[in-house]
C-alpha positions in Angstrom: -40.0 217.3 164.9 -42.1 219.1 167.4 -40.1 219.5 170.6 -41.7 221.2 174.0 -40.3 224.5 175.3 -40.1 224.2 179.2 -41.4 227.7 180.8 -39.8 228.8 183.9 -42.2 231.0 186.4 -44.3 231.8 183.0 -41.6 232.9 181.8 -39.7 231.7 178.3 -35.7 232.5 178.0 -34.6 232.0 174.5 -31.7 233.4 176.3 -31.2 229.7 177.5 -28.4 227.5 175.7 -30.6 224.5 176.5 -34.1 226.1 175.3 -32.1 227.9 172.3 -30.4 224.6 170.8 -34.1 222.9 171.4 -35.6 226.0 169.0 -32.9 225.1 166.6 -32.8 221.3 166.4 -37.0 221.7 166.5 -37.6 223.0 162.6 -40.6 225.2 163.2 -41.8 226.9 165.9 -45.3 227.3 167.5 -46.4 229.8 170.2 -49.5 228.1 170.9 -50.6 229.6 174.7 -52.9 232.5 173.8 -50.6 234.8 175.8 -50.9 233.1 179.1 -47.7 233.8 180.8 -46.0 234.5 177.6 -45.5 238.4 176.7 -45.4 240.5 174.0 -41.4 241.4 174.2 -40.9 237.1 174.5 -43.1 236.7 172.0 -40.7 239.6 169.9 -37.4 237.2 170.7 -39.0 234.0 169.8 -39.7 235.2 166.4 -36.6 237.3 165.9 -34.3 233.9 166.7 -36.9 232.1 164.9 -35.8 234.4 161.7 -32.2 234.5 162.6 -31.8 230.5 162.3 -34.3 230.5 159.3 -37.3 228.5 161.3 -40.9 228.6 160.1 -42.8 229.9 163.4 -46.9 229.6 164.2 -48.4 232.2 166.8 -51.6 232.1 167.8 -53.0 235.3 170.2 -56.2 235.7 172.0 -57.8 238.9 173.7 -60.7 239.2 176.0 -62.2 242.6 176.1 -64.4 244.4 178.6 -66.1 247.7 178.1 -68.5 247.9 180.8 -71.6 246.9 178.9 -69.8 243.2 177.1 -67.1 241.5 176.5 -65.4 241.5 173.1 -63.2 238.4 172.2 -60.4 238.9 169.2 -57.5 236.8 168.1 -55.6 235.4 165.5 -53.4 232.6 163.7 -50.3 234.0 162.0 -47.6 232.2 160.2 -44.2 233.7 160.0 -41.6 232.5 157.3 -38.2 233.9 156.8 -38.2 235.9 153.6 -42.4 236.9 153.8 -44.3 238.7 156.9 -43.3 239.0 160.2 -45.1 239.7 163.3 -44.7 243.1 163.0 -45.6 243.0 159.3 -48.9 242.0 160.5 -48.8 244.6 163.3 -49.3 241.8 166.0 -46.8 242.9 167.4 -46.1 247.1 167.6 -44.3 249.5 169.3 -47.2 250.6 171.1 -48.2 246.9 172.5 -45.0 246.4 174.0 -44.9 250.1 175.7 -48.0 249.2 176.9 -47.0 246.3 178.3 -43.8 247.5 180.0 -46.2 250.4 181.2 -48.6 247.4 183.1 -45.3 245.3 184.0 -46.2 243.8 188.2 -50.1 245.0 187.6 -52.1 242.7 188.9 -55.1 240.9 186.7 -55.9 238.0 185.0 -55.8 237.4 181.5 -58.7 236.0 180.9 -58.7 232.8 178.3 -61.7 231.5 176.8 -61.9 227.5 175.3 -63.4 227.9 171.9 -61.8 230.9 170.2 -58.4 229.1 171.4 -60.1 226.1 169.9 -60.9 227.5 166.7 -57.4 229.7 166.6 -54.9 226.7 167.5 -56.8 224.3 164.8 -56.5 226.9 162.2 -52.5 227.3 163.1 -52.4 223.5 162.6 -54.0 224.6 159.1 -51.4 227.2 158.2 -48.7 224.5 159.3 -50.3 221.2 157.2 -50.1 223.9 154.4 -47.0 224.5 154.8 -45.5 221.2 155.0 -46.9 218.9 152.5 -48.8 219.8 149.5 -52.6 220.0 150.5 -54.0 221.4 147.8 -53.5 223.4 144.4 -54.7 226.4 145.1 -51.7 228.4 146.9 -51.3 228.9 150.9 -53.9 231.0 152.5 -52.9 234.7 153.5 -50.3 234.7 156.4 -52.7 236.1 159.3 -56.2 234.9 159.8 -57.9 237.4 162.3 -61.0 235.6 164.7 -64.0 237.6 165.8 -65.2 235.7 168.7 -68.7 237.6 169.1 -69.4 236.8 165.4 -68.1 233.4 165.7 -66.0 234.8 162.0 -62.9 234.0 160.3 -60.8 235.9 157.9 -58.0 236.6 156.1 -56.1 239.5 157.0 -55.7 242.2 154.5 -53.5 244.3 157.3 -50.8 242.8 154.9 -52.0 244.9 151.4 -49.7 247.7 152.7 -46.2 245.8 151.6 -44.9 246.5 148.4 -44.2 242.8 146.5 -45.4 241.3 150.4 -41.8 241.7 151.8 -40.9 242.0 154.9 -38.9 245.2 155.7 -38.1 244.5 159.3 -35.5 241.2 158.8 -33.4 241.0 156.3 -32.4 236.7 155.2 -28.8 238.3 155.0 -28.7 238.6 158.8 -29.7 235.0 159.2 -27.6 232.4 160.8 -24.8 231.5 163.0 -23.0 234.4 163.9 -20.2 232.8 165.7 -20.1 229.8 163.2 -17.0 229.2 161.1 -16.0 226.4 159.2 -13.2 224.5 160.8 -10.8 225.1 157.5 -11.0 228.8 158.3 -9.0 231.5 159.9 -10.2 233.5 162.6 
């Protein structure tokens, strides 16, 4: 089932009952906004309840870059499954990005957003999802990130995730998963 997110002043609050039991109830989750009014610390929570309730999520990111003489345009398609890969796993999301961020927090700028590489990004996320879900083809699921180079018009496989011994993820742990606050009715406090 694939059930909107409302965002509040650009802003999403997983924090939310209402926008929390909708992530829940949903099944899988996609961040599909190219960071427009989404940042790198909500993109953080959404995965992390995404892995605490065991939910498939899809996050697609997209950077314009300007060094005085061109423009550079990078991005990517990730899929994050409880049990494999995470974000962080795939250093889309690091330390540094989200200092960095807090260090810009109130700067003023646009973030500029360009229609094909968010074309090409979100139909290769509904690629890593129809893989996921049904039983496409024989030959195994593709690698976990897929990394766009929008000046070459390429995309690849990421091999940022060659560093993980048996490709597990050492930042979330499936024991930590679920309900904290849920008990069985038979059950003593």
């Amino acid at each position: 089932m694939l059930v909107p997110l409302e965002f509040d002043s650009g802003s999403l609050s997983i924090g939310c009952p209402r926008v929390a039991q909708k992530v829940i109830n949903a099944g899988y989750v996609w961040l599909l906004v190219g960071k427009i009014g989404v940042s790198f610390g909500e993109t953080a929570d959404l995965e992390n309840f995404a892995r605490r309730f065991q939910i498939p999520y899809i996050d697609i990111g997209m950077e314009v870059f300007d060094d005085d003489t061109h423009y550079s345009i990078v991005g990517q398609a990730a899929r994050s499954i409880p049990g494999e890969p995470c974000l962080w796993c795939m250093r889309i999301l690091t330390q540094e990005s989200l200092a960095e961020e807090a260090q810009k927090y109130g700067a003023a700028g646009g973030q500029p957003q360009v229609v094909w590489p968010n074309g090409v990004l979100a139909s290769t996320a509904v690629g890593l999802f129809i893989e996921m879900v049904t039983p496409w083809h024989q030959g195994g699921r593709p690698a976990a990130c897929q990394e766009y180079d929008g000046n070459r018009h390429s995309l690849e496989s990421s091999n940022i995730l060659n560093h993980l011994v048996d490709g597990e993820c050492p930042h979330f742990n499936l024991k930590d998963a679920g309900d904290f606050f849920f008990k069985f009715p038979h059950t003593k406090k």
